[in-house]
C-alpha positions as CSV (number, residue, x, y, z in Angstrom):
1,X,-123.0,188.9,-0.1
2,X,-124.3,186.3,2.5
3,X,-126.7,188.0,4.9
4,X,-125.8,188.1,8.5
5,X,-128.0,185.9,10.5
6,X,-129.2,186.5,14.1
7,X,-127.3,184.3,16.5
8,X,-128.5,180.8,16.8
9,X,-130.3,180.8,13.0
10,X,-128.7,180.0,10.1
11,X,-129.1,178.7,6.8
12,X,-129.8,174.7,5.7
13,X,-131.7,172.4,3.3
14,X,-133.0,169.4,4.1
15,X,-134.6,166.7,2.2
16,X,-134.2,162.9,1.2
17,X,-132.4,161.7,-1.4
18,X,-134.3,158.8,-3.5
19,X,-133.0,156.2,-5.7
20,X,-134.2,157.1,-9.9
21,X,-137.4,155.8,-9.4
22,X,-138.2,158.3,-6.7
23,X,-139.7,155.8,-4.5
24,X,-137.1,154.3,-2.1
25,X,-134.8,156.8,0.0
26,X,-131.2,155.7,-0.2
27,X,-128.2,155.7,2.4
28,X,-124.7,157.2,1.9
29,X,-125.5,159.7,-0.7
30,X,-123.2,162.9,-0.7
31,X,-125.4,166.0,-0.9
32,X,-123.5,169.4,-1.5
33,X,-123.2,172.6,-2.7
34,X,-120.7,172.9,-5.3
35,X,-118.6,176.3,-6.1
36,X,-116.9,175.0,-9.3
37,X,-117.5,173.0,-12.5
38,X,-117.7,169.1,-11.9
39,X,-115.3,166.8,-13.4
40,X,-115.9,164.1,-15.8
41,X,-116.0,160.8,-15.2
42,X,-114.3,158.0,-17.2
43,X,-115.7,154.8,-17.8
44,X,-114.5,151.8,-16.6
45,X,-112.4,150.8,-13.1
46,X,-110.8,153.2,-11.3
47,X,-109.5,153.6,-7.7
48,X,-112.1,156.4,-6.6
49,X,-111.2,156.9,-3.0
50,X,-113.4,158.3,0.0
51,X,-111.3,161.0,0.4
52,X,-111.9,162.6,-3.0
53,X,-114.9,161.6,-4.0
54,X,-116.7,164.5,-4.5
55,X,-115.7,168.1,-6.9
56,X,-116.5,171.0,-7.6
57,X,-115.0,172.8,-4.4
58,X,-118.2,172.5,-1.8
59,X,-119.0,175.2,0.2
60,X,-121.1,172.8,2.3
61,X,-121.9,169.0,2.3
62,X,-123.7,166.2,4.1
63,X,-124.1,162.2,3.6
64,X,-127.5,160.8,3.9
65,X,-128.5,158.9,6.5
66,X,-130.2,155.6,7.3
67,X,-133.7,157.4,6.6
68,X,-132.2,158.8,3.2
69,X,-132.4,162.3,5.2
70,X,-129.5,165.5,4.8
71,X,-129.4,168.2,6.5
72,X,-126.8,170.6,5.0
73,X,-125.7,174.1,6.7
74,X,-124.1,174.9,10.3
75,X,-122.9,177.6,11.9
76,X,-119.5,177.5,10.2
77,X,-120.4,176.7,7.0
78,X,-124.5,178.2,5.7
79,X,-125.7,177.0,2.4
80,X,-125.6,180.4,0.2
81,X,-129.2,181.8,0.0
82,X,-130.2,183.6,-3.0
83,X,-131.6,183.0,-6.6
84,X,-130.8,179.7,-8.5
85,X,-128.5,178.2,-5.8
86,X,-126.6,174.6,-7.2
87,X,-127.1,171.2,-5.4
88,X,-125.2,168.1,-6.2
89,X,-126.5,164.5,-5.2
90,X,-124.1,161.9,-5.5
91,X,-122.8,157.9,-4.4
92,X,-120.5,156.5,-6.9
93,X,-120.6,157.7,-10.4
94,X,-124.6,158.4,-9.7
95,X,-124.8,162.2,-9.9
96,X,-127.2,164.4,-10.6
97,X,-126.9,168.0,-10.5
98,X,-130.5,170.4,-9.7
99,X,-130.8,174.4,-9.1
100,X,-132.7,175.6,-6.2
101,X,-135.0,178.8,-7.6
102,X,-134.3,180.3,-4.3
103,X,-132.8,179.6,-1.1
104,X,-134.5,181.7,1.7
105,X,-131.7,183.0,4.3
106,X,-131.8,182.3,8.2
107,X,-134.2,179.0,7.9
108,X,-134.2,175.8,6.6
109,X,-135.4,175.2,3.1
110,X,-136.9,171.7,3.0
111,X,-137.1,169.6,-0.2
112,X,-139.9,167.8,-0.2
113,X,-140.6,166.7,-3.9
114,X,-139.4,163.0,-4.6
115,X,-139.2,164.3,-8.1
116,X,-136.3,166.9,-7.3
117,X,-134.1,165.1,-5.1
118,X,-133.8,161.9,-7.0
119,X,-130.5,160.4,-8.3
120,X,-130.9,160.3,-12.2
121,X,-133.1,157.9,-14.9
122,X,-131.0,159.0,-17.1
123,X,-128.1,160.8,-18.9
124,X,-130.6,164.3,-19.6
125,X,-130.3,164.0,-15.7
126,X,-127.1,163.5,-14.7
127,X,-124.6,161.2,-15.0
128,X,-124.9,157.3,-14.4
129,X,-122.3,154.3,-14.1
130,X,-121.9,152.4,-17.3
131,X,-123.4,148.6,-16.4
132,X,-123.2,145.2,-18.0
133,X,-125.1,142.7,-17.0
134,X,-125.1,138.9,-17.9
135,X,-128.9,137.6,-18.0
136,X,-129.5,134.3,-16.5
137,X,-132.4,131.4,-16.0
138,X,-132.4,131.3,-12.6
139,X,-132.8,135.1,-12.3
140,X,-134.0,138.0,-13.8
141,X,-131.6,141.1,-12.2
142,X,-132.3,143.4,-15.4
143,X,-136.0,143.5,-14.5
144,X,-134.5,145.2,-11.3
145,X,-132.7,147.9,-13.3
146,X,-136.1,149.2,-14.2
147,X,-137.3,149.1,-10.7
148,X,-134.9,151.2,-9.2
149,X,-135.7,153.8,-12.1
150,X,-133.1,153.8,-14.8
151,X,-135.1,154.6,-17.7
152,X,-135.8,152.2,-20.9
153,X,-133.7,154.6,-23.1
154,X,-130.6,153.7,-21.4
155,X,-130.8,150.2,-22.4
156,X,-129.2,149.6,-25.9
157,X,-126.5,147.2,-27.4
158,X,-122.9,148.1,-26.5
159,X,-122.7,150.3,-30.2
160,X,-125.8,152.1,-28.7
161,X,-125.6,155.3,-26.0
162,X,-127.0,153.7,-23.5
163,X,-125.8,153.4,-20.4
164,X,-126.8,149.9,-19.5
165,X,-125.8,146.8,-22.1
166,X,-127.5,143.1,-21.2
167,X,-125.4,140.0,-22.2
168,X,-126.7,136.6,-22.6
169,X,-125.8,134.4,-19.9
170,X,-126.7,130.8,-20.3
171,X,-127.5,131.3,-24.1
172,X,-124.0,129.5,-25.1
173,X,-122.5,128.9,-28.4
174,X,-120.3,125.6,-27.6
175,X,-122.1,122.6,-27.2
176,X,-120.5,122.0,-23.7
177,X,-123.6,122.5,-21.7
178,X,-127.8,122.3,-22.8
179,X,-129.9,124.9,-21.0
180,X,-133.5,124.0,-20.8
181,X,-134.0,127.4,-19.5
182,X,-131.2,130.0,-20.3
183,X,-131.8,133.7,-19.6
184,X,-133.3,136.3,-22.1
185,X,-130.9,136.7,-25.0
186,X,-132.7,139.8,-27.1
187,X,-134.8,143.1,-26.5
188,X,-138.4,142.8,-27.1
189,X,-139.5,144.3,-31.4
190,X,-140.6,147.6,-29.2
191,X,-137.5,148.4,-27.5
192,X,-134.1,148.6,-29.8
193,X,-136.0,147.0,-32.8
194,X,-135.5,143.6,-31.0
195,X,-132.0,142.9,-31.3
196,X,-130.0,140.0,-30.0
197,X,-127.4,140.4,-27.1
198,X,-124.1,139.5,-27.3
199,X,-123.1,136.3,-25.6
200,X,-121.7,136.4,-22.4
201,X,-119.5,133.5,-22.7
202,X,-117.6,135.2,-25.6
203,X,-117.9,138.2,-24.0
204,X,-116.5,138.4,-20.6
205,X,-113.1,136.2,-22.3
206,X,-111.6,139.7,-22.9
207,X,-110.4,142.3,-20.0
208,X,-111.2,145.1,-22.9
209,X,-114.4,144.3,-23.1
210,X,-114.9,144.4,-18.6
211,X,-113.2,147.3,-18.4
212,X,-115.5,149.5,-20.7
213,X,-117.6,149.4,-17.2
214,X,-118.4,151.0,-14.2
215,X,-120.2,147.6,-12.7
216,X,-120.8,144.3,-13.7
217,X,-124.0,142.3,-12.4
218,X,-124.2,138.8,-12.9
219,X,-127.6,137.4,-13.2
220,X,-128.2,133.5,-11.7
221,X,-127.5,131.4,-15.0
222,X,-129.0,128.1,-12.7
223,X,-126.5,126.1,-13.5
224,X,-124.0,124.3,-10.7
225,X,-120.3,124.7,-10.0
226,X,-119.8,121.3,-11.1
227,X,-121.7,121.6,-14.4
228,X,-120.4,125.6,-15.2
229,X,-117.9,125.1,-18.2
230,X,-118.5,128.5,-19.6
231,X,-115.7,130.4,-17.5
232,X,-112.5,129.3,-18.5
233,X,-109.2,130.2,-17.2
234,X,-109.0,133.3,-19.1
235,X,-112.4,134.5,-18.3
236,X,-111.7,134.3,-14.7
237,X,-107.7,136.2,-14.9
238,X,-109.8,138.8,-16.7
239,X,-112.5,139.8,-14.4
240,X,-110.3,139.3,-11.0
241,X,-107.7,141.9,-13.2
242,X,-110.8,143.8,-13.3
243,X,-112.1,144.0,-10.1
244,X,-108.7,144.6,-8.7
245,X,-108.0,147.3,-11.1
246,X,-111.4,149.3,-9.3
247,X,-114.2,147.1,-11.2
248,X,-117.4,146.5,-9.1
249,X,-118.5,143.2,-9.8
250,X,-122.4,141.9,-7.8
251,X,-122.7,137.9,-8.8
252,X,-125.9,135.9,-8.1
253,X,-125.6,132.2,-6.7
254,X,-123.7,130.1,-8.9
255,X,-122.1,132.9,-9.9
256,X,-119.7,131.9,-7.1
257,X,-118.1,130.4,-9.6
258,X,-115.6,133.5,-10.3
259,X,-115.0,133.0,-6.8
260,X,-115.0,129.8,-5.2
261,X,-113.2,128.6,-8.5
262,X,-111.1,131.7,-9.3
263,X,-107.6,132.4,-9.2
264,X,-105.6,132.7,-5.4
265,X,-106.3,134.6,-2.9
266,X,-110.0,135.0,-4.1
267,X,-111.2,131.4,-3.3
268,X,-109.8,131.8,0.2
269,X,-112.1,134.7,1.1
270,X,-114.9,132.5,2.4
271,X,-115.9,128.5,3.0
272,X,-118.0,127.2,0.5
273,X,-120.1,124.2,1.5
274,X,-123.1,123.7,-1.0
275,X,-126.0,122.6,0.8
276,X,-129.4,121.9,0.0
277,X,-131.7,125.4,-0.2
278,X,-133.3,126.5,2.9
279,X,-137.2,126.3,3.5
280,X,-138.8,129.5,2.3
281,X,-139.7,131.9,4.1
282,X,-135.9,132.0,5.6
283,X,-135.1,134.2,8.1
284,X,-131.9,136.5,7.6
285,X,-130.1,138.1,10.7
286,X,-128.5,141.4,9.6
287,X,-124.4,141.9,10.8
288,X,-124.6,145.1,12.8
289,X,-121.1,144.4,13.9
290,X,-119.9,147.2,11.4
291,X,-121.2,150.5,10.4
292,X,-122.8,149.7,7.2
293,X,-124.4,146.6,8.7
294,X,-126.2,148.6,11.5
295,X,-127.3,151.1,8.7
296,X,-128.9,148.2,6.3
297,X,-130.5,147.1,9.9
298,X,-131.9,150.5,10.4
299,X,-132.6,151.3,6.8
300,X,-134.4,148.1,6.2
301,X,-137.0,149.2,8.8
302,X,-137.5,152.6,7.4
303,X,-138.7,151.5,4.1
304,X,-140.7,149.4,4.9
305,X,-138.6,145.7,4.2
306,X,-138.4,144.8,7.9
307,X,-140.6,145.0,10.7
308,X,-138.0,143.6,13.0
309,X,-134.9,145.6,13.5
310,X,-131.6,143.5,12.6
311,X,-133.9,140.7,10.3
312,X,-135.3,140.0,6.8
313,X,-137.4,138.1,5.5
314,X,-136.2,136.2,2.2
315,X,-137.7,133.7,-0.2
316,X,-135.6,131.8,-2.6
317,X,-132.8,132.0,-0.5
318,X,-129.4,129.6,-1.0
319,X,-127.1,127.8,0.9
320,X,-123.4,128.1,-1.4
321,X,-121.5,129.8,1.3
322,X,-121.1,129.0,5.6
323,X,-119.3,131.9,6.6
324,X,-116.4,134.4,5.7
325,X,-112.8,134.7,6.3
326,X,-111.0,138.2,7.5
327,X,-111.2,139.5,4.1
328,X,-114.6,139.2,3.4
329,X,-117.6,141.4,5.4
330,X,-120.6,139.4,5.9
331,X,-123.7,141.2,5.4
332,X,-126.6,138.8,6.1
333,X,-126.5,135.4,7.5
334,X,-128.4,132.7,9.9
335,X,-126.6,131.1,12.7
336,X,-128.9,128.1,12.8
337,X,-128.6,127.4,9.1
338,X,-124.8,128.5,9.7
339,X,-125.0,130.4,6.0
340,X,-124.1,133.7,5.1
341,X,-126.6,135.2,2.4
342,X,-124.6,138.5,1.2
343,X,-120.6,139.1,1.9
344,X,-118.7,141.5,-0.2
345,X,-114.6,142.1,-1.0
346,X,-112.6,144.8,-1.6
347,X,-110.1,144.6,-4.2
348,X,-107.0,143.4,-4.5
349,X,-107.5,140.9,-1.6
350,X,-104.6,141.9,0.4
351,X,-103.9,144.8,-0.8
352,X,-105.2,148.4,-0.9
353,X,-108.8,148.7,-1.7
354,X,-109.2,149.6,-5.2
355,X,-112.3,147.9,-6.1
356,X,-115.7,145.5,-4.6
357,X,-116.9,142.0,-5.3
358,X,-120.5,141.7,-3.5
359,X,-122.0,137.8,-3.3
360,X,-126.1,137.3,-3.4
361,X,-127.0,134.0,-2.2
362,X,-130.9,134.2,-2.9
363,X,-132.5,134.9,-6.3
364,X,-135.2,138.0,-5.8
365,X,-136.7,137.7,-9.5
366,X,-137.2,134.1,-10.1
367,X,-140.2,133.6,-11.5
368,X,-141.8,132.1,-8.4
369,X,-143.9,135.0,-7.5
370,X,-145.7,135.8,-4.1
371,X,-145.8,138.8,-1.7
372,X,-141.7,138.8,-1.6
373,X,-140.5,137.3,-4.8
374,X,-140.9,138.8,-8.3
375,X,-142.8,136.7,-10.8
376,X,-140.7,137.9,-13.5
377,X,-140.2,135.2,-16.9
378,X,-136.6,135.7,-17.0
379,X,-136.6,133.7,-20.7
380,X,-139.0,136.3,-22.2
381,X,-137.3,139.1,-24.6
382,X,-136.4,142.5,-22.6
383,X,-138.6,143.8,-21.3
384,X,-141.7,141.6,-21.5
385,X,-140.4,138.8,-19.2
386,X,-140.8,142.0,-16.1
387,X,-144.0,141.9,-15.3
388,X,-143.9,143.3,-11.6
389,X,-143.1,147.1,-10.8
390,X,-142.5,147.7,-6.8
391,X,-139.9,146.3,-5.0
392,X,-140.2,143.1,-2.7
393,X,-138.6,143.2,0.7
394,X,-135.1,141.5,-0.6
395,X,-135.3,143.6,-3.9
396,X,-135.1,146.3,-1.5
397,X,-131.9,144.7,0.6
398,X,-130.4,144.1,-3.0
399,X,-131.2,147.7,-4.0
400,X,-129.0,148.9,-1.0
401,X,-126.3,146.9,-1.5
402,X,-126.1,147.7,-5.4
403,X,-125.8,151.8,-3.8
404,X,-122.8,150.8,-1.9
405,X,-121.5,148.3,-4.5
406,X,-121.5,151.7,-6.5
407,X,-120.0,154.3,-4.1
408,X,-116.6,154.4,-2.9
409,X,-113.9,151.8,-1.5
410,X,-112.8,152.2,1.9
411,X,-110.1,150.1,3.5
412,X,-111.5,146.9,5.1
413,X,-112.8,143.6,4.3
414,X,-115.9,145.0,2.2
């Protein structure tokens, strides 16, 4: 039985929830006691709303904050004290599940190991989202899977276990287009005995195949909307169907392509007007108009991306998109350049939110290197061509928005 505490005391935790890695606090993560088994996910698009996004009957929960901090317990509802106490961490389909040896009762009980409140590297953890991702020239996104922690064992071909499978973007079959630098196309001989991906140009033709996954990240494949001839008609019905049936999709650059070029209302959501790239280093101003925004503001300071509230700092930034329509929400953009850097979608356009599209304008893994770019080969087999380990500035911004791109839709523009 819960011990009675003396008036004004009662029993909490407290502690920051970190992405897998265990190095970057993250924003928006549900934190909470459970008092019953937790369900099992399904793979694949789903309309997962706010309101029940969490199980196992909580006796007590919190959301992290801009800081990555919870603080869970009030007067009305303690956290149970005791031996072997449950705690759930959790945005998305990102959950990991730890037991506290003991919960002291009338204090707070602070968790202060990294290590313990982490979301999951991988499925001996917890449970994480099932991700494709289409590898690219002009990018190198899967060297950022590693970054935020997801563990090398959850990288395998689609027959594998894993939960992450890379497709070649770039690497195309047809003889429609020559790439002089296409994205990597097969896992290094130390890492799933070297074998090839499967092409994403054959790939993403079939809804079957999209729908196998939680998210979908598209990698920069460098190649314009005027030269792109590897996303027919079909391709694009399929991975709008998917998206509006709950599919998270994140696309690089000229992966505007599902968009600008996709079926109606999706093209309408903001004005493309392709312009030559801005001068790095490009200034980014942060929309604080919405609650999200003013968190990434906030958040962006705490760890360390920004020294200037409501600003980042971006190298290899693009200039595909002005500005957004009342369906899109625009995350970062520049007034002087008049370009928006990040907007996301819900899905259907129009209709209830069921799933996200989020748009990246800048390529954080291009080869480049410096300070705030990775120097990654994005042409090398997996894993050799990632050859840096912390996150830049934007890597960090990206990181964020891949969180929420992973937790639940609310209604709204994004």
């Amino acid at each position: 039985m819960q011990p009675a505490c003396p008036a004004g005391s009662y029993t909490t935790l407290s502690g920051k929830v970190f992405d897998p890695a265990g190095k970057v606090p993250l924003y928006n993560v549900d934190v909470y006691v459970p008092n019953g088994p937790l369900m099992d996910y399904t793979d694949g698009p789903s309309c997962d709303t706010c309101a029940n996004r969490v199980s196992g009957s909580p006796v007590t929960k919190a959301v992290t904050d801009a800081s990555g901090t919870f603080h869970i317990g009030t007067r009305t509802s303690d956290v149970p004290s005791g031996a072997n106490i449950p705690l759930v961490f959790q945005v998305g389909k990102w959950r990991r599940q730890i037991t506290i040896p003991n919960v002291v009762a009338c204090q707070d009980n602070a968790l202060t190991d990294p290590q313990v409140t982490r979301l999951p590297r991988d499925q001996t953890e917890g449970h994480l989202p099932r991700l494709a991702l289409t590898t690219g020239g002009a990018d190198a996104l899967e060297c950022l899977l590693l970054k935020i922690g997801i563990s090398k064992s959850e990288f395998t071909p689609e027959a594998g276990t894993g939960r992450v499978n890379l497709f070649a973007g770039g690497n195309h079959s047809g003889t429609a287009m020559t790439r002089t630098s296409p994205g990597t196309n097969a896992y290094d001989t130390t890492m799933n005995a070297g074998a090839p991906f499967t092409d994403a140009e054959t790939w993403w033709e079939s809804g079957d195949n999209l729908n196998k996954y939680d998210l979908i990240l598209h990698s920069c494949e460098g190649v314009t909307d005027t030269q792109d001839t590897n996303k027919s008609a079909n391709a694009r019905t399929a991975m709008q169907a998917y998206a509006d049936a709950g599919g998270r999709i994140f696309a690089s650059h000229w992966h505007n392509y599902w968009i600008e070029h996709g079926n109606a209302p999706w093209p309408s959501v903001a004005n493309f007007n392709h312009q030559s790239d801005p001068k790095s280093p490009f200034t980014a101003t942060v929309d604080t108009s919405f609650p999200k925004g003013a968190a990434l503001s906030e958040w962006l300071v705490n760890v360390g991306a920004s020294t200037t509230a409501g600003q980042l700092t971006i190298q290899g930034a693009k200039h595909t998109v002005d500005t957004v329509n009342a369906s899109a929400q625009r995350w970062l953009y520049n007034t002087s350049a008049m370009t928006t850097q990040y907007f996301s979608f819900a899905t259907p356009v129009g209709g209830s939110a069921c799933g996200k599209v989020v748009f990246s304008d800048l390529h954080v893994s291009s080869g480049t290197g410096g300070a705030d770019n990775d120097s990654s080969a994005p042409a090398k087999p997996y894993p050799t061509g990632c050859v840096t380990t912390e996150l830049s500035a934007q890597e960090k911004a990206l990181e964020f928005m891949l969180f929420d791109l992973s937790s639940c839709v609310i209604p709204g523009p994004g």
